[in-house]
N, C-alpha and C positions, 0 to 999 in steps of 0.2 A: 557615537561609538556603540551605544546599545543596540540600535536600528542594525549594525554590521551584524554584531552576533546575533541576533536573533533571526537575520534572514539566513548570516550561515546554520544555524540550526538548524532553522528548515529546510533549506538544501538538503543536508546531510541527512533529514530522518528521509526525506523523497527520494535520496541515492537510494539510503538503506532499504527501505520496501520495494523499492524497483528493482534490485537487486535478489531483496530476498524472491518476490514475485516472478523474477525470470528464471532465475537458478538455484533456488532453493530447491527441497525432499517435497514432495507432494502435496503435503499437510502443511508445510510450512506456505506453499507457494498459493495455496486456498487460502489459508487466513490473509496473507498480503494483498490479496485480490478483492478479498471481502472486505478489509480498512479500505482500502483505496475506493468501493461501492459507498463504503458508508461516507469516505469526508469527501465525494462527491456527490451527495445526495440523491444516488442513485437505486430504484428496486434490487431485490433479488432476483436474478433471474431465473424461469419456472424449473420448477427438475423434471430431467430427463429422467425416463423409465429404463432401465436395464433388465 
């Protein structure tokens, strides 16, 4: 029964950043992008010059 909620947790925070990430405000949809680099143990990627 523990192993159920705890995977629905995680579900549910993966819905919620995927969510915020696709149709969030700007700043919101950057920071979800960014968690989602970090708990994939992935670089930043370089910045673009404007």
């Amino acid at each position: 029964m523990l192993s159920a909620v705890i995977a629905s947790l995680q579900a549910t925070s993966g819905i919620t950043i995927m969510g915020t990430a696709l149709f969030g405000s700007d700043r919101l949809s950057e920071r979800a992008f960014r968690l989602l680099r970090w708990a994939t143990d992935r670089p930043e990627p370089p910045k673009l010059r404007r």
